[in-house]
gemmi code that builds the backbone of each chain (N, CA, C; Angstrom):
import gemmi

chains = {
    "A": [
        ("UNK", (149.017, 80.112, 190.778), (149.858, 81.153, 191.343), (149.226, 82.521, 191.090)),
        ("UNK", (149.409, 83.706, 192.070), (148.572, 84.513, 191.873), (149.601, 86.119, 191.222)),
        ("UNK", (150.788, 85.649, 191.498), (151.555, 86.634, 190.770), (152.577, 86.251, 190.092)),
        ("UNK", (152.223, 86.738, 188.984), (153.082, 86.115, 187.775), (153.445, 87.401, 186.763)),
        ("UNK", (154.783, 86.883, 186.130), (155.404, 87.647, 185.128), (156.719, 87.241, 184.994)),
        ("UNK", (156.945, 88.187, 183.907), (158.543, 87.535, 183.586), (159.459, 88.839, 182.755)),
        ("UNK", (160.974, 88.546, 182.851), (162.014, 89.598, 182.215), (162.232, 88.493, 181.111)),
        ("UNK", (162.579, 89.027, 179.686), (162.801, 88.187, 178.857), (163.668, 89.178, 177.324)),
        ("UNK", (164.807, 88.242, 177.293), (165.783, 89.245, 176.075), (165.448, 88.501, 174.808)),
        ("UNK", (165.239, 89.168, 174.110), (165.126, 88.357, 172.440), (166.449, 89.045, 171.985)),
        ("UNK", (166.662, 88.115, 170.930), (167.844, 88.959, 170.258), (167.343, 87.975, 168.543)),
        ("UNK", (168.757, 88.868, 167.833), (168.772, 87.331, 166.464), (169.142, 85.991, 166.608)),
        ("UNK", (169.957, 85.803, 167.837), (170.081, 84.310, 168.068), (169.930, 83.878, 169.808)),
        ("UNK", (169.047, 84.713, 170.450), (168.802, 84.803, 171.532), (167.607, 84.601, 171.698)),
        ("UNK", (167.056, 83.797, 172.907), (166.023, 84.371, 173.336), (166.240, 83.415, 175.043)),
        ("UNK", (166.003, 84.303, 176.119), (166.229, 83.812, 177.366), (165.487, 84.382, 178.630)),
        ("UNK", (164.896, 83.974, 179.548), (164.301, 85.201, 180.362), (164.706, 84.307, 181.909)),
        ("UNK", (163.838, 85.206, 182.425), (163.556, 84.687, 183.413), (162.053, 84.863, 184.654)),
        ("UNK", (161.163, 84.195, 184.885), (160.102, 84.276, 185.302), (159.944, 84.512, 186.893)),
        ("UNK", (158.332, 84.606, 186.892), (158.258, 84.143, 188.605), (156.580, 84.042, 188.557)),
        ("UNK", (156.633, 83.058, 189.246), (155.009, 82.504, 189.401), (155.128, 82.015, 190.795)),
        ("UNK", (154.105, 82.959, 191.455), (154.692, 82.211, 192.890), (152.913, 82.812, 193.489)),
        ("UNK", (152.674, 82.808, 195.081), (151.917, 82.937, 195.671), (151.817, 83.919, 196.424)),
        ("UNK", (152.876, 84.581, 196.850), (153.489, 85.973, 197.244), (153.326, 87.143, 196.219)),
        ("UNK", (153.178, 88.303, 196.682), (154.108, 89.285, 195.766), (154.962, 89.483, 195.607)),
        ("UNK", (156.124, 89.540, 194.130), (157.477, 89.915, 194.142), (157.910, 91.204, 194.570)),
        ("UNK", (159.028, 90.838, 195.822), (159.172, 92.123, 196.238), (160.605, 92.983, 195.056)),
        ("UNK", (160.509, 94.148, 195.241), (160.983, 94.736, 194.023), (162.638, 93.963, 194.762)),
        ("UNK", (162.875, 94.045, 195.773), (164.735, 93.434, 195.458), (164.812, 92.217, 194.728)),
        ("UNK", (163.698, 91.413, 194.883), (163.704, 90.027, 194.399), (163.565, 90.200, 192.408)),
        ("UNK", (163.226, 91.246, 192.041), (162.609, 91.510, 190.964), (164.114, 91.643, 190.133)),
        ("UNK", (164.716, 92.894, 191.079), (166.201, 93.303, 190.581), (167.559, 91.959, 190.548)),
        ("UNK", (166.880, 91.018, 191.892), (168.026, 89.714, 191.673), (167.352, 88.728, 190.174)),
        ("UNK", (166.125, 89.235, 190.169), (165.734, 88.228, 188.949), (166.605, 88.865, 187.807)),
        ("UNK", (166.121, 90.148, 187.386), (166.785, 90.981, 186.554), (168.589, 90.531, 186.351)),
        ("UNK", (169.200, 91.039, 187.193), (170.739, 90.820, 187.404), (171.177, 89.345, 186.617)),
        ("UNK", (170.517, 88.234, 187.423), (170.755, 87.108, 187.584), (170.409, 87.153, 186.124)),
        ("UNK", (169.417, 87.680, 185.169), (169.667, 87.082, 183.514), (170.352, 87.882, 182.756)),
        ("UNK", (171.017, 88.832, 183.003), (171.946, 89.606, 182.638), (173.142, 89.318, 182.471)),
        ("UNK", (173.874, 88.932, 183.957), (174.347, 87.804, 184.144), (174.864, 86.745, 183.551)),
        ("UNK", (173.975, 86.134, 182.994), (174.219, 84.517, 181.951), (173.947, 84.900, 180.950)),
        ("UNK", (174.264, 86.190, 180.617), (174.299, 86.357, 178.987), (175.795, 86.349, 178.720)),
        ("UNK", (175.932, 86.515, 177.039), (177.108, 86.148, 177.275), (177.386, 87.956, 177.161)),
        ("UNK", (178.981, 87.746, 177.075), (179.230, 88.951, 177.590), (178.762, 90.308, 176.170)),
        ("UNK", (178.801, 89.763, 175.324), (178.671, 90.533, 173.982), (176.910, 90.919, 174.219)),
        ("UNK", (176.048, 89.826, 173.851), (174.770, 90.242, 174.326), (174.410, 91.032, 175.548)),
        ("UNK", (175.336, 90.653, 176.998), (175.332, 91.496, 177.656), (174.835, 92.892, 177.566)),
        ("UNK", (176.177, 93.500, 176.963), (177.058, 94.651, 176.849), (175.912, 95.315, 176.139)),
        ("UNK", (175.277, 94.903, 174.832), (174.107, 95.491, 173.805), (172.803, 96.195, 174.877)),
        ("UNK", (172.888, 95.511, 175.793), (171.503, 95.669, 176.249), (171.295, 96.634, 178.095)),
        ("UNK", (173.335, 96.785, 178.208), (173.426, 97.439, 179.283), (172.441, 98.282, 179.916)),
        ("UNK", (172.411, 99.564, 178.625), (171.441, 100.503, 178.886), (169.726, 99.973, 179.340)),
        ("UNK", (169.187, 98.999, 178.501), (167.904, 98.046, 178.624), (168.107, 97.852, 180.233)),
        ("UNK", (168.944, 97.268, 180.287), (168.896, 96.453, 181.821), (168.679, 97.895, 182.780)),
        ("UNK", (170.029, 98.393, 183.034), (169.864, 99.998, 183.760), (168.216, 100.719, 183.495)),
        ("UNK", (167.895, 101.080, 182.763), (166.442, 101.591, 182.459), (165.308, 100.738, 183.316)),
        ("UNK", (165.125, 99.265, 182.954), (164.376, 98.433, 183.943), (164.543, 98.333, 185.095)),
        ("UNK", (165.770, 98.508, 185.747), (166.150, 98.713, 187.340), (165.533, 100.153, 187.554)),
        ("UNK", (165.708, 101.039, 187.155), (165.017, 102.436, 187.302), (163.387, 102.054, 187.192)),
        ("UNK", (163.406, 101.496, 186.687), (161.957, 101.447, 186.626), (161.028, 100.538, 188.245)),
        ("UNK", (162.161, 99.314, 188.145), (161.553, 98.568, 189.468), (161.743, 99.413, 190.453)),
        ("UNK", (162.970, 100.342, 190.679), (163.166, 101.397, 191.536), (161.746, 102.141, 191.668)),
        ("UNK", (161.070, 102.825, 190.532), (160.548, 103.898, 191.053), (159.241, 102.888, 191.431)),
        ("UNK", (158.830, 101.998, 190.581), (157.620, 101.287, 191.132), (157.676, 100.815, 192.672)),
        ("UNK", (158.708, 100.692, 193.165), (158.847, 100.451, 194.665), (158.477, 101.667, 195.280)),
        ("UNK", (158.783, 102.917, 194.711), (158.278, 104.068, 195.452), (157.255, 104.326, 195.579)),
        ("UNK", (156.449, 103.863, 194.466), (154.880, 104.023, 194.142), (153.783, 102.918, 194.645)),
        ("UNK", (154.347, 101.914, 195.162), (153.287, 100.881, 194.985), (153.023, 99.727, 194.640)),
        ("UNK", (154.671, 99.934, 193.436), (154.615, 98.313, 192.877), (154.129, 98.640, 191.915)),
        ("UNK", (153.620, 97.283, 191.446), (152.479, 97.692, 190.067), (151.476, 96.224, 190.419)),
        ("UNK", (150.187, 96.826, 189.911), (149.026, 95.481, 190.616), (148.012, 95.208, 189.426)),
        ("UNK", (148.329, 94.038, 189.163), (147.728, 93.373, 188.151), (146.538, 92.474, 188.693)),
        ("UNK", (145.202, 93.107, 188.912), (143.844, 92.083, 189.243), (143.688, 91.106, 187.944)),
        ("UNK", (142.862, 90.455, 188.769), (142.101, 89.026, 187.797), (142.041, 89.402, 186.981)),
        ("UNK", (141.319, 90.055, 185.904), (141.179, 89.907, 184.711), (141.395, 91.485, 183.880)),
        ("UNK", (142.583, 91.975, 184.918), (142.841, 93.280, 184.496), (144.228, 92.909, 183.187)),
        ("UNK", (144.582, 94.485, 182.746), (145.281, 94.159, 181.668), (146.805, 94.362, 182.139)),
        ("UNK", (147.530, 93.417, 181.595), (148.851, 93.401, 182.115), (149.807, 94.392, 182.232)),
        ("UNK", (150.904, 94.640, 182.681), (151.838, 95.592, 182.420), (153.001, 95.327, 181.519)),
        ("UNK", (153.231, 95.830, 179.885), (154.288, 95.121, 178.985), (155.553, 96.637, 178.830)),
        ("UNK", (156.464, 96.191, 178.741), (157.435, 97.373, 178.978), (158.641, 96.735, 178.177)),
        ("UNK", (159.229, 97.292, 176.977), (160.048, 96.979, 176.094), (161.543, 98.107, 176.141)),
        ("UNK", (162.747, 97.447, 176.381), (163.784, 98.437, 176.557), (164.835, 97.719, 175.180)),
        ("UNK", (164.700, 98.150, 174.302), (164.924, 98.064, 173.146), (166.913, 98.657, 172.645)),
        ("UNK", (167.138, 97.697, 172.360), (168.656, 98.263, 171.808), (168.701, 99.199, 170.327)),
        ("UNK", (167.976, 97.890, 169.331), (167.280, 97.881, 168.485), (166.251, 96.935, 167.755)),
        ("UNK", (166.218, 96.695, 166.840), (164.362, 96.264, 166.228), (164.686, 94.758, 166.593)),
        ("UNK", (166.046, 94.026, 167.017), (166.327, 93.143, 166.790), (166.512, 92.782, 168.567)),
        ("UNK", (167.605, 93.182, 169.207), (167.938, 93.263, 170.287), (167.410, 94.123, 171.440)),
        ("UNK", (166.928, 93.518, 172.122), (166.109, 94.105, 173.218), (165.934, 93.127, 174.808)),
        ("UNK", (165.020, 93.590, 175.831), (164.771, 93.428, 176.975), (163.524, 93.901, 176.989)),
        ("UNK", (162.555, 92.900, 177.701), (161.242, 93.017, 177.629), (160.918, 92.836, 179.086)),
        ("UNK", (160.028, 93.569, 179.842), (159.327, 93.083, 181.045), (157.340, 93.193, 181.479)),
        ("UNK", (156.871, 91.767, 181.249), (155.863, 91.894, 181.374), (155.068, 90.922, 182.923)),
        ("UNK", (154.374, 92.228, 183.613), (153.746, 91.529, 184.438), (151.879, 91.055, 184.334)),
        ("UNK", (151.984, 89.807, 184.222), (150.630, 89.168, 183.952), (149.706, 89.418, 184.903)),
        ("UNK", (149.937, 89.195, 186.413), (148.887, 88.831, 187.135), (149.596, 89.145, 188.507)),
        ("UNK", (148.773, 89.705, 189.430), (149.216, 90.235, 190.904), (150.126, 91.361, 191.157)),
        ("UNK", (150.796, 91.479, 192.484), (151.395, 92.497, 192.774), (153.149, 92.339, 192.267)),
        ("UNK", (153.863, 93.006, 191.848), (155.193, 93.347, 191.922), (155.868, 94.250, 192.289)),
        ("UNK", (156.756, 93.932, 192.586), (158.043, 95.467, 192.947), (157.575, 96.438, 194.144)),
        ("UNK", (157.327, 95.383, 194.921), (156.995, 96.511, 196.260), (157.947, 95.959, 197.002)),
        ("UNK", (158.147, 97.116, 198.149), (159.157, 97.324, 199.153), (159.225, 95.961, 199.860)),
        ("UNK", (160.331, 95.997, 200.068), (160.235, 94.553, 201.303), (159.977, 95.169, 202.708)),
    ],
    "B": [
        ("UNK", (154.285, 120.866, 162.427), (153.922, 120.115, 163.586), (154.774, 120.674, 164.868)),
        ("UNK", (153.897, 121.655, 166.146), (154.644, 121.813, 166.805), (154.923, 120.999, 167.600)),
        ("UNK", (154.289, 119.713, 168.212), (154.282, 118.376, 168.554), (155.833, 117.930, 168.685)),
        ("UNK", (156.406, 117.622, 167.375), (157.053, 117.332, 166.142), (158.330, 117.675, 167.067)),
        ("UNK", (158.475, 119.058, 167.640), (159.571, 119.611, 168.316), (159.903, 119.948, 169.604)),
        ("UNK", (158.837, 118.801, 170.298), (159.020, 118.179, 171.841), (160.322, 117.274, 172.141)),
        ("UNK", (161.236, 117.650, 172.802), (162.178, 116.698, 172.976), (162.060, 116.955, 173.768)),
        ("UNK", (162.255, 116.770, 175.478), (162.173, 116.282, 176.747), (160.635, 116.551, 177.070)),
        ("UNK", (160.242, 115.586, 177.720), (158.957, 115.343, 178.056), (158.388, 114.528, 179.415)),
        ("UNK", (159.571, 113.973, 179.891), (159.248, 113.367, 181.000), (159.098, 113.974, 181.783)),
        ("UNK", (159.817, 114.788, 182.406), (159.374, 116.027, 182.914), (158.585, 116.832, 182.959)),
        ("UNK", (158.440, 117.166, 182.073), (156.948, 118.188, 181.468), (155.430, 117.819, 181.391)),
        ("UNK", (154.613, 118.165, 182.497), (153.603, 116.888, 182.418), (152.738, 117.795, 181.384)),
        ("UNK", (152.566, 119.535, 180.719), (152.191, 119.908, 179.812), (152.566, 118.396, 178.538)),
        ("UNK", (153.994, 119.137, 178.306), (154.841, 118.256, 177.027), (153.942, 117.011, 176.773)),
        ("UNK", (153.992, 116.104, 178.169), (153.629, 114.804, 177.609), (152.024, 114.421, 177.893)),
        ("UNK", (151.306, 115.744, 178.315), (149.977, 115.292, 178.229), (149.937, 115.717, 176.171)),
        ("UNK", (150.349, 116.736, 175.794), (149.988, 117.075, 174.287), (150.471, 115.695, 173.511)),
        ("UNK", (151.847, 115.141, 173.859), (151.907, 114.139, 173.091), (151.191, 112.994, 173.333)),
        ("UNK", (150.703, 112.942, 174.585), (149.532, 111.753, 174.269), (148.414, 111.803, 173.444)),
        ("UNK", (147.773, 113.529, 174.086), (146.812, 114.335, 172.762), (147.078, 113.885, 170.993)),
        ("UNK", (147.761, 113.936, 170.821), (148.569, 113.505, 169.583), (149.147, 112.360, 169.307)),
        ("UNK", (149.269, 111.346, 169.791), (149.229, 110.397, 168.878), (147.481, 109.417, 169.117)),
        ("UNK", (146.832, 110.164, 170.197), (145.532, 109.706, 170.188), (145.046, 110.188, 168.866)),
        ("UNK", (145.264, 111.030, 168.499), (144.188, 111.831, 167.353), (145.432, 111.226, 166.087)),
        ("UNK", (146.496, 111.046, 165.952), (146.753, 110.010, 164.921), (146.230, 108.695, 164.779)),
        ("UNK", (146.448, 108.213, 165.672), (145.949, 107.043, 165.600), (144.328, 106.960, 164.811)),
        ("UNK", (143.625, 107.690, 165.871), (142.617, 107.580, 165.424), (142.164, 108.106, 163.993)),
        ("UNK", (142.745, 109.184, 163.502), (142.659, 109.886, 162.108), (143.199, 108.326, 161.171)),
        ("UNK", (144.290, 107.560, 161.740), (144.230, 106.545, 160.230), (143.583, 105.451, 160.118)),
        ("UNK", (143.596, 105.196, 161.880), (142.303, 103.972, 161.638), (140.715, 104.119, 161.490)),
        ("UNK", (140.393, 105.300, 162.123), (138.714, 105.723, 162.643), (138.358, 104.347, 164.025)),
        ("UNK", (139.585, 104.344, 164.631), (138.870, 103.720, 165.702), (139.261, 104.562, 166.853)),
        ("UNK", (138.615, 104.910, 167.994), (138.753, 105.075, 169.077), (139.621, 104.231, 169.796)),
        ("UNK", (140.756, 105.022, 170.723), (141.708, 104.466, 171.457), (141.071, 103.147, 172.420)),
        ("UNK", (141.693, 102.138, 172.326), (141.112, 100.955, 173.152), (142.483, 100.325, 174.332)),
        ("UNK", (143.572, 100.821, 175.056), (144.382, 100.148, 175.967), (143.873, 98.714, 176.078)),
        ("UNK", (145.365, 97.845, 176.444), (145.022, 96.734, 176.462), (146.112, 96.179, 177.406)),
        ("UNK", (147.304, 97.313, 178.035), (147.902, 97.095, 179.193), (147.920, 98.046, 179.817)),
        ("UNK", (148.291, 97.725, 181.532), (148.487, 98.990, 182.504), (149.317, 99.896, 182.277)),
        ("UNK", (149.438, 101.047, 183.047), (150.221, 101.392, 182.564), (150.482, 102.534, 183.783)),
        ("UNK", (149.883, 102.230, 184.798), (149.825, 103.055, 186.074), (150.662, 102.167, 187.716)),
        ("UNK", (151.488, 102.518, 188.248), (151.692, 102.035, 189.740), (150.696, 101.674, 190.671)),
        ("UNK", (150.986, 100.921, 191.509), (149.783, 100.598, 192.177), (149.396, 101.990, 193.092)),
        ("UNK", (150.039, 102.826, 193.341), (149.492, 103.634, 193.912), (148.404, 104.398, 193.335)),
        ("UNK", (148.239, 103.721, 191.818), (147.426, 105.029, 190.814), (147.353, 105.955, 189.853)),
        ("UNK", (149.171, 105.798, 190.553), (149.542, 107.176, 189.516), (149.940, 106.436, 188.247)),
        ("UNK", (149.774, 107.648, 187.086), (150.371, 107.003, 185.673), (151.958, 107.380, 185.908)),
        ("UNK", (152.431, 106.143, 185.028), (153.363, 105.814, 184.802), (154.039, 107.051, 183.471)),
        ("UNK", (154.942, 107.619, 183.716), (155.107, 108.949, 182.237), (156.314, 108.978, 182.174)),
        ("UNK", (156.499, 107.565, 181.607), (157.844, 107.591, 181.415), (158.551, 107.059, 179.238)),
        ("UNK", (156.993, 107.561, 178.708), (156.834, 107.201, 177.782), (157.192, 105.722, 176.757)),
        ("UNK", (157.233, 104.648, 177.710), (157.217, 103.416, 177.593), (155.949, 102.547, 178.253)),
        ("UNK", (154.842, 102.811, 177.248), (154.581, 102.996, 176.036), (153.921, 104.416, 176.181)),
        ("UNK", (153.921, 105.359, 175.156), (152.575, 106.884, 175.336), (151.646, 106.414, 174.832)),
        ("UNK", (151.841, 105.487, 173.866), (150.073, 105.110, 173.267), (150.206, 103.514, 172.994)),
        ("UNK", (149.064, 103.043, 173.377), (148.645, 101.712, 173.214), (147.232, 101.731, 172.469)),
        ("UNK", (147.297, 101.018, 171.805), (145.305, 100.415, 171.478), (145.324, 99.135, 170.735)),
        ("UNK", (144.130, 98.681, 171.205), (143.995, 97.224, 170.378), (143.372, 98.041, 169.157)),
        ("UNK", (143.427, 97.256, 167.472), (142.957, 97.356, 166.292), (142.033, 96.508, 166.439)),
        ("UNK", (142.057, 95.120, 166.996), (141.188, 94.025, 166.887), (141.448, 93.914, 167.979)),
        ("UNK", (140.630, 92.361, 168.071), (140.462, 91.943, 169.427), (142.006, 91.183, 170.098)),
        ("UNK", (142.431, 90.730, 168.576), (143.749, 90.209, 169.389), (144.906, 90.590, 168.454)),
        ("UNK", (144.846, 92.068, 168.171), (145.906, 93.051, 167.699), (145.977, 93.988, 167.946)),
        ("UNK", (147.261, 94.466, 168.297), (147.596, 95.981, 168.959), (148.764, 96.747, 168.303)),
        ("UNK", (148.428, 98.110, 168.865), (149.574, 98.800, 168.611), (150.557, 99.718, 169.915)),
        ("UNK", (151.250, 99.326, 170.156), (152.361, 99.786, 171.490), (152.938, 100.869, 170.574)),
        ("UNK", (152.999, 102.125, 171.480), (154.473, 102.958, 170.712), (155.189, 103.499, 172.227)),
        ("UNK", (156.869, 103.434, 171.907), (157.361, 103.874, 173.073), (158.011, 105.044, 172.271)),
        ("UNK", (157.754, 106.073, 173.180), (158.588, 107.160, 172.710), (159.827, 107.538, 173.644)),
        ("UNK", (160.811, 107.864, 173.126), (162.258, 108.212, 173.735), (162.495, 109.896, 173.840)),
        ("UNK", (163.024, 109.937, 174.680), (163.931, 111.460, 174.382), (164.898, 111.300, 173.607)),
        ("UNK", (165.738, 112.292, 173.138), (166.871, 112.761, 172.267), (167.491, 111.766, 172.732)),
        ("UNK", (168.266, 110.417, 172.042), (169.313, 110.015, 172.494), (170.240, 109.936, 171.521)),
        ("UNK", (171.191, 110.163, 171.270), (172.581, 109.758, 170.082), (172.634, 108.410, 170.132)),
        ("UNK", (172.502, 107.224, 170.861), (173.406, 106.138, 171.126), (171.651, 105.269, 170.291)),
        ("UNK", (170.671, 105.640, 170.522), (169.840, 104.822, 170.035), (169.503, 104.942, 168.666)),
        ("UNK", (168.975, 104.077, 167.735), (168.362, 104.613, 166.625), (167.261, 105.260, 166.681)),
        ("UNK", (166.841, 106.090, 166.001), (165.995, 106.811, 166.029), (164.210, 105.998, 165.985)),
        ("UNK", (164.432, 104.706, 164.958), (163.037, 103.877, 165.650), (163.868, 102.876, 164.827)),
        ("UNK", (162.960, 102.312, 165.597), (162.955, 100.650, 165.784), (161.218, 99.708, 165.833)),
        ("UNK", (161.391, 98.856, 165.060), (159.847, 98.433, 165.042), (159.714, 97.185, 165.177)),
        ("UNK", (159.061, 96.075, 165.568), (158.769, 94.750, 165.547), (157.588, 94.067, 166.143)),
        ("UNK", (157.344, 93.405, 165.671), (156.136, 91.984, 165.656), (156.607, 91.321, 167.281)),
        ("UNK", (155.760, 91.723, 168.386), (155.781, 91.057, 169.332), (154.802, 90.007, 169.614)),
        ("UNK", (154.479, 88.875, 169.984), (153.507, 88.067, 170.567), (153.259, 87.915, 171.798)),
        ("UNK", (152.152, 88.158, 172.598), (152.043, 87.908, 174.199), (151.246, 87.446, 173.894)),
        ("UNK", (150.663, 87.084, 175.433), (148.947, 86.675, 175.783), (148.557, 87.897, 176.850)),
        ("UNK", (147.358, 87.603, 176.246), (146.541, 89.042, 177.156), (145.750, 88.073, 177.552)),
        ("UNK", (144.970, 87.705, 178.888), (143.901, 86.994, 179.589), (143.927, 85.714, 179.065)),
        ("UNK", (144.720, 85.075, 178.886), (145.652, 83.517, 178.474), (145.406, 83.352, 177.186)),
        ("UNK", (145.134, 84.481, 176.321), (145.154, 84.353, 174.904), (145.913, 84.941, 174.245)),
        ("UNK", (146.464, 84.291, 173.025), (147.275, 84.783, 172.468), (147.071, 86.588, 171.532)),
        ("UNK", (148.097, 87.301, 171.908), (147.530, 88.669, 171.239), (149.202, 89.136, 170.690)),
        ("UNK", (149.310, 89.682, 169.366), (149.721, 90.066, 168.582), (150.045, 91.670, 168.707)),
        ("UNK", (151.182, 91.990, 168.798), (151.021, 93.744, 168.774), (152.377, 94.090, 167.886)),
        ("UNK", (152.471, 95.504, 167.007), (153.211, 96.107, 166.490), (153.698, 96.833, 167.660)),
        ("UNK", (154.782, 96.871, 167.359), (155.233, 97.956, 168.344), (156.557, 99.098, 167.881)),
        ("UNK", (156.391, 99.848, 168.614), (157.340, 101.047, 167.493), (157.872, 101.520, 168.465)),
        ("UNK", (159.242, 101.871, 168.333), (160.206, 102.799, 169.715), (160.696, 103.839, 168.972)),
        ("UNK", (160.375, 104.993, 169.015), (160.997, 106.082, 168.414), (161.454, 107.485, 169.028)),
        ("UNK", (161.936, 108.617, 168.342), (162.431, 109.300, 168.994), (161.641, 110.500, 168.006)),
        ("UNK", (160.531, 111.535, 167.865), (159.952, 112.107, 167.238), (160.575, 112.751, 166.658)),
        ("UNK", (160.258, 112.549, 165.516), (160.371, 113.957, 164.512), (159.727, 113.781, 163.443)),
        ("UNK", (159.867, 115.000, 162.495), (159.142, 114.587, 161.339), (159.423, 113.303, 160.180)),
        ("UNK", (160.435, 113.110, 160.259), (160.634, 111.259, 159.777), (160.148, 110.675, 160.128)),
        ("UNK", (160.248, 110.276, 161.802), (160.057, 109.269, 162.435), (158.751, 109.195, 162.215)),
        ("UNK", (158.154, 110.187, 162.176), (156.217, 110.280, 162.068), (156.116, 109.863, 161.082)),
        ("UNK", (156.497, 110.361, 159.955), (155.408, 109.989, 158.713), (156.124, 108.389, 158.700)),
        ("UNK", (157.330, 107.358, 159.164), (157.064, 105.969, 158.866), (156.404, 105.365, 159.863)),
        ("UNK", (156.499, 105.886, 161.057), (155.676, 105.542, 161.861), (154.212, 105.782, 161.655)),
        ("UNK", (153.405, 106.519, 160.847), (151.930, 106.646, 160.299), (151.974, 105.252, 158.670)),
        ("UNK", (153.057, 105.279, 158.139), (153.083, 104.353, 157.348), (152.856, 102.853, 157.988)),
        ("UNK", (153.741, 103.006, 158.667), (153.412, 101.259, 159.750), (152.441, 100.895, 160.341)),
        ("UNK", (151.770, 102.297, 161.303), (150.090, 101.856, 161.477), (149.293, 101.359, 160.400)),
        ("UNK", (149.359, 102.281, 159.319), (148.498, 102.011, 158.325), (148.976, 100.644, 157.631)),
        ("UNK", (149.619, 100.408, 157.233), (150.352, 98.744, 156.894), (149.538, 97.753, 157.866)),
        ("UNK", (149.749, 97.748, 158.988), (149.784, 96.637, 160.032), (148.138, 96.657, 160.364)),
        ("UNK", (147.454, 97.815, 160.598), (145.740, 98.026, 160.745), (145.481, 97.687, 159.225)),
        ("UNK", (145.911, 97.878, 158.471), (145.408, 96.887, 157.119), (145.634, 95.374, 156.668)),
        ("UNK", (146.506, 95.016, 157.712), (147.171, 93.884, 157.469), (147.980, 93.447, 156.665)),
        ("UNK", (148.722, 94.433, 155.830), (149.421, 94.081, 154.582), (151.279, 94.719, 154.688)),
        ("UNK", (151.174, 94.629, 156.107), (152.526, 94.673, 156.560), (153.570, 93.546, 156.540)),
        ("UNK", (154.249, 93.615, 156.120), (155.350, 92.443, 155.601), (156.677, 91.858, 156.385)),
        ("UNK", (157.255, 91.005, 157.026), (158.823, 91.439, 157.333), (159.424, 92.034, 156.719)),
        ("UNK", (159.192, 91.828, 155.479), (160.374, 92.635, 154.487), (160.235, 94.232, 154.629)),
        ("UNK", (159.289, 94.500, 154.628), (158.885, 95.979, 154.523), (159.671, 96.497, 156.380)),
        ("UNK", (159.074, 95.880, 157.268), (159.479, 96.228, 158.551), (161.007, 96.134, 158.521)),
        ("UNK", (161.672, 95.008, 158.031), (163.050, 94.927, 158.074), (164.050, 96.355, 157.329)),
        ("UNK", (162.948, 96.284, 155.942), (163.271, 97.779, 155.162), (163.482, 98.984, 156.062)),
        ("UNK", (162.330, 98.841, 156.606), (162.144, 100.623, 157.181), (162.983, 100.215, 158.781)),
        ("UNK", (163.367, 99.401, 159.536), (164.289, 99.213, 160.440), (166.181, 99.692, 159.710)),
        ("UNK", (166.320, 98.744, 158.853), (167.520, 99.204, 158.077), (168.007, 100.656, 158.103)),
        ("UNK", (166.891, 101.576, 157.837), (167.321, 102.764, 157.297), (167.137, 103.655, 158.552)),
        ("UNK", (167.279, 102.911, 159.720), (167.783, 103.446, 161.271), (168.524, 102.867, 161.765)),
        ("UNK", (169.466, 101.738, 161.126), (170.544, 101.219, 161.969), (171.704, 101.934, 161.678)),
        ("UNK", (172.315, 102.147, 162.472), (174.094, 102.732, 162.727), (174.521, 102.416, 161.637)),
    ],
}
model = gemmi.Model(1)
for chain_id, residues in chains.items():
    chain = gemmi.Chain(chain_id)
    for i, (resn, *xyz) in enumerate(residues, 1):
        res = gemmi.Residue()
        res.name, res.seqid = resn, gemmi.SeqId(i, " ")
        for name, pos in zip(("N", "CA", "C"), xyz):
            atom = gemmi.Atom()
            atom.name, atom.element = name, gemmi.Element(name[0])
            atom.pos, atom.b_iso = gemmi.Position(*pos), 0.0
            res.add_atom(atom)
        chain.add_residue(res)
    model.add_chain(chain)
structure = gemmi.Structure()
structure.add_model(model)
structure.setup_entities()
């Protein structure tokens, strides 16, 4: 697969994400239903901790849609982006390989 | 440190070119290594990304790093936060410290304590859990 990455929450008794490895580029709405959708199946307490995390990463797929996306070549270095509650609880988004978050 | 008394910066592409100026020349003052990135950190259009998540990155080794995200003024966050992340960089496993803080003169001098800990290798959970503690609510 040529574009790959993933959203992923750690917590103290958490850890859950959600990926995408596919052949396409993720377009940034698909990025935000990935996003949502693990937000979502948290429970509501973990939720709630990480509101702000989640909101911040949507701003972010937002503006990368304005810009371009973000483009990860072969053996270039990834994109890692940490939205942190605290040292414990957080939201992580890292893209490994290919294009993301561009316009549909 | 007039550095020290930057609070909004995203905006300010002065503000946040000096604080990159500055924690390049920390960094490098405790390790003596030259800045080495080891993720993107730009849109595909090119442009950098200045949204100070992360302002400074460098590998120490080949498969250890240091991430720092810096914040603006927020009340609702702690002021830093630190932890032991694991990724893979080019399907290998790589190791990074990473630090989220909100500057000031505290936050600096444990945040220069933690580089120096972790580039020496004699950084501990206990010690990280310590100096996390004494920023929780």
């Amino acid at each position: 697969m040529n574009h790959r990455g993933r959203f992923q929450v750690q917590g103290k008794n958490l850890e859950d994400s959600n990926s995408w490895a596919q052949d396409v580029p993720l377009l940034a709405i698909t990025g935000i239903e990935l996003l949502n959708n693990l937000h979502e199946r948290l429970r509501s307490s973990d939720a709630s901790i990480r509101s702000k995390g989640f909101a911040k990463c949507r701003r972010f797929i937002a503006a990368a849609r304005e810009n371009g996306g973000v483009n990860i070549s072969g053996m270039g270095k990834p994109l890692i982006k940490s939205f942190p509650k605290n040292f414990t609880e957080r939201l992580d988004l890292e893209v490994h390989l290919g294009i993301a978050f561009i316009k549909e | 440190m007039e550095v020290l008394a930057i609070g909004s910066f995203v905006d300010s592409p002065q503000n946040y070119a000096d604080l990159i100026d500055f924690w390049k020349h920390t960094f490098t003052s405790l390790t003596g290594l030259a800045e080495e990135s080891y993720v993107n950190n730009t849109y595909g259009n090119g442009k950098a990304i200045l949204d100070g998540n992360p302002i400074f990155i460098s590998k120490i080794t080949a498969d250890k790093g240091i991430r720092i995200i810096q914040a603006e003024p927020d009340m609702e966050q702690p002021l830093l936060s630190s932890w032991i992340h694991q990724t893979v960089i080019h399907d290998k496993p790589f190791e990074e410290l990473v630090i989220a803080l909100q500057l000031n003169s505290e936050t600096y001098t444990e945040t220069i304590q933690l580089i120096k800990l972790y580039a020496d290798e004699v950084l501990t959970p206990k010690i990280l859990q310590g100096i996390n503690e004494k920023y929780e609510g």
